[in-house]
TORGUKOL-56526 format. One record per residue (C-alpha): residue in three letters; x, y, z. Coordinates in steps of 0.05 Angstrom, whole numbers, plus 5000, padded with zeros to 4 digits. Layout:
<pts>
ALAXYZ ...
</pts>
This chain:
<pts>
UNK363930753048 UNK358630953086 UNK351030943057 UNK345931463057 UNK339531053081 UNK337531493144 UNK332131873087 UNK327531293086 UNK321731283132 UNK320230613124 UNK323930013079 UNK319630153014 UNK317030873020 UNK319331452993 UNK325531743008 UNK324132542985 UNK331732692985 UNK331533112935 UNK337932672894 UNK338132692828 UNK335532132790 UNK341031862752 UNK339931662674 UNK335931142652 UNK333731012728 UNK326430842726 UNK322231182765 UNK319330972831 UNK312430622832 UNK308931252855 UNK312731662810 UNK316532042841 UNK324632082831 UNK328031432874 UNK335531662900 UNK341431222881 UNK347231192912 UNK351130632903 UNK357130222923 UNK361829822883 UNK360129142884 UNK367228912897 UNK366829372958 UNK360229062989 UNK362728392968 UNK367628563017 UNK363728783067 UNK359428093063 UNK366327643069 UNK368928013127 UNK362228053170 UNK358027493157 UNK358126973215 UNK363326423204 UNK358725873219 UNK354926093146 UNK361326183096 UNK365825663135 UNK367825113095 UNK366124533149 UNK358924943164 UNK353224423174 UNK346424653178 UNK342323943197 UNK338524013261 UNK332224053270 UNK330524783267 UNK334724893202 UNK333024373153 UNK334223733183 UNK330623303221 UNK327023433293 UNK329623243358 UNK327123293419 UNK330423243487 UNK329622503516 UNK332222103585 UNK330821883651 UNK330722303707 UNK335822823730 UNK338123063793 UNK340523633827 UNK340224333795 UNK336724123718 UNK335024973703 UNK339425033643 UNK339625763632 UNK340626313664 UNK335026713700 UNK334127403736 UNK329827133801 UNK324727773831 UNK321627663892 UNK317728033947 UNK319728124018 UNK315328174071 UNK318228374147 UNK321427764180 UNK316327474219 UNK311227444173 UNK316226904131 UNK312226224137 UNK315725634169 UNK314325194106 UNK320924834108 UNK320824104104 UNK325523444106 UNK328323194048 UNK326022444028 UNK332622034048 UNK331221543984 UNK332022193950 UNK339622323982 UNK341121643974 UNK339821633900 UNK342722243880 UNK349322093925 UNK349121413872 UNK350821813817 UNK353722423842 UNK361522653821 UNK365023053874 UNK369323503826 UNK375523923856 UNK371224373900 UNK368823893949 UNK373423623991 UNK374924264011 UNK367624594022 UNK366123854056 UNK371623994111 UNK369624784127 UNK362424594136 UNK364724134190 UNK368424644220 UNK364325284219 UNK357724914208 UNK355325494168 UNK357525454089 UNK355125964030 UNK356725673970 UNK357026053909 UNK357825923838 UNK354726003762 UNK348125793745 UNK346525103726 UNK353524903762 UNK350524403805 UNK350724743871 UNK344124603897 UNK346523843882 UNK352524033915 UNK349824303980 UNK346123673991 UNK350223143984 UNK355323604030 UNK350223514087 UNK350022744056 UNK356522634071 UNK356622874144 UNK352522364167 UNK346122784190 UNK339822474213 UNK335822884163 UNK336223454113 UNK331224074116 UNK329824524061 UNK328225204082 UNK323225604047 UNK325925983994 UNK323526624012 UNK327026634075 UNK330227344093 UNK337627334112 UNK335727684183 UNK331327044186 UNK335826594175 UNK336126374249 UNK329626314264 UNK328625714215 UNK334425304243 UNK330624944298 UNK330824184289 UNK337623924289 UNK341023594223 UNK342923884158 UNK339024534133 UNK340024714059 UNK336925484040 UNK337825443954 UNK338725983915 UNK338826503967 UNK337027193923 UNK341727723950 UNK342328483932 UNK345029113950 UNK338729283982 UNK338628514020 UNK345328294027 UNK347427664073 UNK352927854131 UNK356727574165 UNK352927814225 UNK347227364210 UNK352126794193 UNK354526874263 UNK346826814293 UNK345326174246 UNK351725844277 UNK350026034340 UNK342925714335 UNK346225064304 UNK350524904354 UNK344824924405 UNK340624404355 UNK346824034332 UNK345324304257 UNK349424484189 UNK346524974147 UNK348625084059 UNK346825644030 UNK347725683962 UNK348126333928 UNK349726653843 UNK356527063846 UNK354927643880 UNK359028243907 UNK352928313965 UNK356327894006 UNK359428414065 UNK364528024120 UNK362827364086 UNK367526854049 UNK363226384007 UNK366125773988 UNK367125843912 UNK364425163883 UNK367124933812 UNK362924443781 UNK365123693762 UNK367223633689 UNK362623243638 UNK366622673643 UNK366422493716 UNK359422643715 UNK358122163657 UNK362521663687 UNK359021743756 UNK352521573723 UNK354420863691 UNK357920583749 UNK352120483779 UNK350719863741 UNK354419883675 UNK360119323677 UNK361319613595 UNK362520333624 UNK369120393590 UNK365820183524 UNK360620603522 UNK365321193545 UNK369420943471 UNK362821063426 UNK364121643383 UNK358922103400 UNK360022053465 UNK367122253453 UNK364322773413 UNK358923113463 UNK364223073524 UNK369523493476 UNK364824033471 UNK366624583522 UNK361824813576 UNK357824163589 UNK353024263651 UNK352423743705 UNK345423783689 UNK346423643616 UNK352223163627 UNK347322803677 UNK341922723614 UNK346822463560 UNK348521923617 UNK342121733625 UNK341121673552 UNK347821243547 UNK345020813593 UNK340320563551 UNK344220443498 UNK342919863466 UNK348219743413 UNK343919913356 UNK344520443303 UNK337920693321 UNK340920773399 UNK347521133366 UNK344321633328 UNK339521783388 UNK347121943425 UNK349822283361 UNK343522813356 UNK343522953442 UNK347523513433 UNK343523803383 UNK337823723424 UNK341424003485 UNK342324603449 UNK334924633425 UNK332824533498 UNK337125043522 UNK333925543475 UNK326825293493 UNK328325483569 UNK332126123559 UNK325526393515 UNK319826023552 UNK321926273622 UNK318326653649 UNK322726873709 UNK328127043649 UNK326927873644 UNK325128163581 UNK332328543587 UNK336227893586 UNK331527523529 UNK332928143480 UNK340928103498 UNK340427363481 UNK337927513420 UNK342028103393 UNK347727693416 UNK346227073371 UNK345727553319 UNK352027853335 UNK355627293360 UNK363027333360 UNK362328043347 UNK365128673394 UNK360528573460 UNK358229303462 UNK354329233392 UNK349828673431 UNK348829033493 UNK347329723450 UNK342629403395 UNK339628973451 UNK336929483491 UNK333729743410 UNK329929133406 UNK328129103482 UNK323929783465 UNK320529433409 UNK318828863454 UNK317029253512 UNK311729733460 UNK309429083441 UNK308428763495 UNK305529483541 UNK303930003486 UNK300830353539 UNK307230483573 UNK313430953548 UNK319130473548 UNK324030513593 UNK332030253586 UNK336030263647 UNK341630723640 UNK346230143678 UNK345029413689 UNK348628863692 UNK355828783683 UNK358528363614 UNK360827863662 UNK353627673685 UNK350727853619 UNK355327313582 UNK354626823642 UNK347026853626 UNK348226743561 UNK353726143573 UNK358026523525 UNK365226733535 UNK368527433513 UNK376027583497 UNK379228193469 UNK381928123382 UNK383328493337 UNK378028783295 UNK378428863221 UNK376829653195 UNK377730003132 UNK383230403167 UNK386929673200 UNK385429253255 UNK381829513320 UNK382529143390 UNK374828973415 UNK372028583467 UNK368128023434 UNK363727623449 UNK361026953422 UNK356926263451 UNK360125733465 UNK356425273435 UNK356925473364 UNK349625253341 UNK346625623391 UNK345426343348 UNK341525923300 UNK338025543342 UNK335326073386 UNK333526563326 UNK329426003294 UNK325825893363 UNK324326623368 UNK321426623295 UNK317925943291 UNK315625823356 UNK314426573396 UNK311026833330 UNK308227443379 UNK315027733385 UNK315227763306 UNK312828543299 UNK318828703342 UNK323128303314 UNK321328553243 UNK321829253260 UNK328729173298 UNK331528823241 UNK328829323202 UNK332829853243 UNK339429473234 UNK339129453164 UNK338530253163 UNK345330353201 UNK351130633179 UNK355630103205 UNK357129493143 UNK357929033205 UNK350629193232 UNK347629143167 UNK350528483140 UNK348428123204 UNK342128413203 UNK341928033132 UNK345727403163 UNK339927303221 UNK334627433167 UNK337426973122 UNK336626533181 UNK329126673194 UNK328426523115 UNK331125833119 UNK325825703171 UNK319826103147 UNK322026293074 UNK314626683056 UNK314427023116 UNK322227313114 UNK320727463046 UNK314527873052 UNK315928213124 UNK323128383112 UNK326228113036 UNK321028442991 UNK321829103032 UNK328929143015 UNK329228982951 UNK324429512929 UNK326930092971 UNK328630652936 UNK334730702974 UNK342230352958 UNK343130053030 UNK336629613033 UNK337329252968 UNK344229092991 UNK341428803049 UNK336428383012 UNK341728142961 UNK346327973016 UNK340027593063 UNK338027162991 UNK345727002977 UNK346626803049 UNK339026413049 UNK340825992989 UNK348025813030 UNK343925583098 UNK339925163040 UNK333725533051 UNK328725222995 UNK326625572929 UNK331226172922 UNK335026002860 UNK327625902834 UNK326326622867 UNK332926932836 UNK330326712772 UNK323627042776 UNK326327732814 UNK331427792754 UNK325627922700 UNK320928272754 UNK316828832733 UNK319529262788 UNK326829562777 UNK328729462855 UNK327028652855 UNK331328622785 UNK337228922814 UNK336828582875 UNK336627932846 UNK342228072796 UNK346828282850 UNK346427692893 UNK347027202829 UNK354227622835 UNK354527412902 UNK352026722910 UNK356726462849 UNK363826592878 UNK360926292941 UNK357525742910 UNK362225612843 UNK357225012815 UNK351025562810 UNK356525952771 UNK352925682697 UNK345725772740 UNK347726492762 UNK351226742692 UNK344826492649 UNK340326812696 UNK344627452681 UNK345327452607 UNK337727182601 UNK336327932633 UNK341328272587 UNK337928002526 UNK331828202554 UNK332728922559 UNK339729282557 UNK336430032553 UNK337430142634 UNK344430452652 UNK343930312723 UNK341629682714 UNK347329532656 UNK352229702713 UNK350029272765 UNK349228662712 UNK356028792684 UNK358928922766 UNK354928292789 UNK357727842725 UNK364628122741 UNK364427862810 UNK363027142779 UNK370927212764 UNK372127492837 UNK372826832876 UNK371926092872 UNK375425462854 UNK372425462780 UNK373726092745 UNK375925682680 UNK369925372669 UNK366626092680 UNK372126402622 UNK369725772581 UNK362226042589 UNK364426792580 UNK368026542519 UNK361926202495 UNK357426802499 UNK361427192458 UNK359626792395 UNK353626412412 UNK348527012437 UNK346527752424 UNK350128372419 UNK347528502488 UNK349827992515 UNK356728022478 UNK357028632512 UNK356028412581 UNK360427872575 UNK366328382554 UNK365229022605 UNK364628452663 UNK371828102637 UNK374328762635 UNK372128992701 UNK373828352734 UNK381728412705 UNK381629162725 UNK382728912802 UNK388728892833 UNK386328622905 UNK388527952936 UNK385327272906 UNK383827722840 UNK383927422767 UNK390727662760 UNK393027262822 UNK389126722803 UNK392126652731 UNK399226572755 UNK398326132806 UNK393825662768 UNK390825902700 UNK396725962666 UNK397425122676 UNK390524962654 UNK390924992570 UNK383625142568 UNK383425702618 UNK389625962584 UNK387326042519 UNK380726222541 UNK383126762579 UNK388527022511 UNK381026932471 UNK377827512516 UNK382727892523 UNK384228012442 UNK377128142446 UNK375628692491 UNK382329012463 UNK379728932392 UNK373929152408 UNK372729982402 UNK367129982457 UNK372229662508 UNK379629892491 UNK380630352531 UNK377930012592 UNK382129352575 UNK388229782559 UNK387230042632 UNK385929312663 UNK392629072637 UNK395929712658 UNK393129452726 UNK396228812709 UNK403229042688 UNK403329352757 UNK401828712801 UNK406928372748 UNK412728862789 UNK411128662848 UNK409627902844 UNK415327462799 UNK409126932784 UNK404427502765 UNK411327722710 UNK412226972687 UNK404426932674 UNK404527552636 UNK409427452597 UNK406926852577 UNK400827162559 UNK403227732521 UNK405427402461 UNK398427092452 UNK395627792446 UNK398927842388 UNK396727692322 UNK396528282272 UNK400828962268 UNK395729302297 UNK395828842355 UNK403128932365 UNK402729672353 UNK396929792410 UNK400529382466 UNK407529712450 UNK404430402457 UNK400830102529 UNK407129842550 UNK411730532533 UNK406230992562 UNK405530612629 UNK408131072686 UNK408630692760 UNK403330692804 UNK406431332843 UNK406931702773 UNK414331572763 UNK418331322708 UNK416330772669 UNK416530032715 UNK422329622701 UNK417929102679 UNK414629452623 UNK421629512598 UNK421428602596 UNK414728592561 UNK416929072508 UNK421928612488 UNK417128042481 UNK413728482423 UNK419928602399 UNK425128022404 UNK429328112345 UNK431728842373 UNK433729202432 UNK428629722469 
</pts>
């Protein structure tokens, strides 16, 4: 279902839409008539289960760390070599003609070579790249960033033997590239930036070699993955794994290497996928100094952790990263294993937000093209695979994408909030954005991420983003700021039961509902806030039960209370209980929601749920006989319930447990004439679902109410 929300010019202001107001809707602050259009909370339950990140409702989700809740880490270690950049960056430079490049290149300290060849793991690239720089004497080696190549290229020069290593100057032109080879030895040019506008040839491949073989020189030039590469064959180089890198490291000295390799977090970090040399190199400096203690084990337990903090730090505090690439990185921890094209569309959204912000001067600008998804996820050290994507019309192939490291979309969203608090007004207002679109997906992650940013800053999510929601006059916002408090209280963000609580006897209408609708939520999620959620609920309903609309969402959000979890008895038992122990109003509420909750005929619903394990539990059993008799008995209800078991009857055809459970029930319904007479009428009316004759197993159940003859 899709919601109106494109009539609000901002989250709280007036929409002007003309809707009627619907009955007993109080008005909006300024007076005017708010619009209502809403969604059936089963429906946007749905819509919350099926699009919230995994890493929030998963059942092994831990949210430690030090940027959500836990303690602080901070990356430690000795010294590492070779290419230590751990993200991704978009290099711009400026050329000047070819002589005016300065001849700034200088030789490479030999305890330097020697230290790094101590620790350095070949991997399965270089043997080969080692024996066609020996032969051509001119190599390009190209690969990922933060692959080690730069580590590579020297220790290939290393290895032949040569009386020194040069470094060129970085800003050395390929139509240069001769010129600079004068002195003989190895020559290393790193991170060669190449374009369609600058691309290295093969012509000037064949001057360098020329020039070396006058000198008695080798030349590496290392170089990103580039199609500007015309008559050349780079050597591809593929990094060494984690392992060999780590292992490298503690031969130097470490007779206990195999032990140490044993420890369980170190078993732990080298399973993770996509371990850098660079980062690789770190942990085994940290391993080194492992002392045995538990101090010294947790240090190794909480690296990766802090790898993944670091990682976050560099990608945002770079300032050779382009503005472009920061806002994909953060769209795509927001929509991490999501379809790829809602990142790189919602991405370039908040790149206009940061670019106003950051030049309000300036129109923003978006190139129409840019990079391809290859380079994009590369940057972002993510991977991206085409699934099938679940719609309301059936599953959809898309090309997703998603980090590798899980903990990274957290991570980095905190660090944008907590620790770049100037990109906040764009952040805000993109979020903003996301919650106003008409796609479910879109909106419940922006609610996911904010939920994030709550459980890091709770006042400031609430009053820049929550409060907005929740008092828009609109349906779609409100949903969004139930959702974002249902998911916040999940990620253990502090204070928003307390919150809840408050919002549920607020003097504004839109902070009521709000809160009342994610108590719906939270409790099938969370079954031991169930008591928590249901008091909070019935504490409203015996405060005021004059509101329709807001009797509809109480009685929708209780009813979800019977939707999901593991302790639905104990909720009957607490249903049961307010029947007798509380108000009419609250009678009431506990009645419409039992009915509206059995009126569901969708997987994991209380039907399903009583025949694969109510049925066994005496309590829940009779609990469940008590309200029904109730709401059957009771004028206000009978209608509705006759419906719900109608709804009932017809899962019983279809599922042999659902018939067993029934017909266990059935006779408990039973206990006057009248009782009898109302479920035999039920029973003989019922039609099948397509409007045919009356289902077989109506015809069983009437002879429960009537054993002692023949229907």
């Amino acid at each position: 279902m899709t919601l109106s929300e494109t009539a609000e010019p901002s989250d709280g202001a007036a929409a002007g839409s003309g809707v009627p107001r619907q009955p007993g809707m109080p008005p909006a602050e300024d007076g005017s008539e708010p619009e209502e259009r809403t969604q059936e909370a089963r429906a946007a339950q749905r819509e919350l289960f099926a699009h919230t990140p995994g890493f929030i409702l998963g059942e092994t989700a831990a949210f430690g760390g030090s940027l959500v809740g836990g303690a602080q880490h901070g990356v430690s270690g000795g010294r590492v070599d070779g290419d230590v950049y751990l993200g991704g960056r978009t290099e711009i430079h400026h050329h000047g003609p070819a002589a005016t490049v300065p001849d700034a290149s200088g030789e490479i300290p030999r305890a330097r070579l020697d230290a790094l060849a101590a620790v350095f793991a070949d991997g399965p690239a270089f043997a080969g790249a080692l024996r066609r720089l020996r032969e051509e004497r001119v190599l390009v080696l190209s690969g990922g960033h933060a692959t080690g190549r730069s580590a590579a290229a020297l220790m290939l020069l290393h290895r032949l033997d040569v009386p020194a290593v040069h470094a060129l100057h970085p800003e050395t032109t390929p139509a240069a590239l001769s010129t600079q080879l004068t002195r003989p030895g190895g020559h290393v040019l790193r991170d060669l930036p190449v374009s369609r506008n600058r691309p290295l040839r093969d012509t000037h491949l064949y001057a360098a070699r020329d020039q070396l073989e006058k000198v008695d020189g080798y030349l590496v030039v290392t170089v990103e993955n580039s199609p500007h590469l015309p008559g050349v064959t780079p050597c591809p180089w593929v990094p060494p794994s984690a392992p060999e890198v780590v292992r490298a490291h503690l031969l130097r000295g470490r007779p206990d290497a195999d032990d140490l390799l044993a420890l369980d977090p170190v078993a732990a970090f080298l399973a993770a996928g996509d371990r850098r040399p660079a980062e690789a190199a770190a942990f085994a400096e940290a391993l080194a100094g492992y002392d045995g203690s538990e101090q010294a084990l947790a240090r190794l337990a909480d690296f990766g952790q802090a790898a993944v903090e670091k990682q976050c730090r560099d990608w945002l505090a770079d300032p050779d990263t382009g503005l472009r690439d920061k806002a994909f990185l953060i769209a795509l921890a927001v929509f991490d294993q999501a379809p790829y094209v809602l990142a790189a569309e919602l991405a370039d959204q908040l790149f206009v937000h940061l670019q106003q912000l950051q030049n309000p001067e300036q129109p923003p600008e978006i190139p129409v093209f840019g990079p391809t998804a290859e380079n994009r996820l590369a940057l972002a050290r993510a991977d991206g695979e085409l699934r099938g994507e679940e719609t309301e019309w059936g599953p959809v192939p898309q090309f997703t994408a998603g980090f590798r490291e899980e903990r990274t979309p957290r991570v980095l969203l905190t660090e944008v909030w907590n620790h770049h608090p100037s990109a906040r007004p764009a952040l805000v207002a993109w979020l903003r954005q996301l919650a106003r679109d008409g796609r479910p997906l879109v909106r419940t992650r922006a609610a996911a991420a904010t939920a994030l940013l709550a459980a890091a800053d709770l006042p400031s999510a609430i009053a820049l983003l929550v409060d907005g929601w929740a008092t828009a006059r609109t349906f779609g916002p409100r949903v969004t700021a139930a959702n974002t408090l249902t998911l916040a209280q999940l990620l253990g963000a502090p204070v928003v039961l307390r919150l809840l609580t408050q919002w549920c006897s607020d003097p504004h209408w839109g902070r009521r509902w709000t809160a009342i609708r994610a108590f719906g939520l939270l409790a099938p999620l969370r079954p031991d806030l169930a008591g928590a959620a249901l008091g909070a609920l019935a504490a409203r309903a015996r405060a005021d039960a004059s509101n329709k609309p807001e009797r509809e969402n109480l009685t929708e959000s209780a009813a979800l209370l019977l939707s999901e979890g593991r302790r639905r008895g104990e909720v009957l038992s607490e249903f049961v209980r307010l029947l007798y122990l509380d108000t009419p109003a609250v009678r009431e509420l506990a009645l419409a929601a039992f009915v509206r909750a059995c009126d569901n005929a969708e997987d994991g619903a209380l039907i399903g749920w009583y025949a694969e394990t109510g049925m066994y539990e005496t309590d829940s059993a009779r609990d469940l006989a008590t309200l029904w008799r109730t709401a059957l008995n009771d004028r206000a209800h009978t209608r509705a319930a006759l419906d719900a078991l109608h709804t009932w009857v017809h899962v019983a055809g279809h599922r042999a447990d659902a018939a067993h459970a029934l017909a266990l029930l059935l006779p408990a319904l039973v206990v006057t004439a009248d009782d009898r007479k109302r479920l035999d009428h039920a029973l003989r009316t019922l039609r099948a679902e397509d409007g045919g004759p009356r289902p077989p197993v109506a015809d069983r159940l009437l002879t429960l109410l009537h054993p002692a003859s023949t229907q």
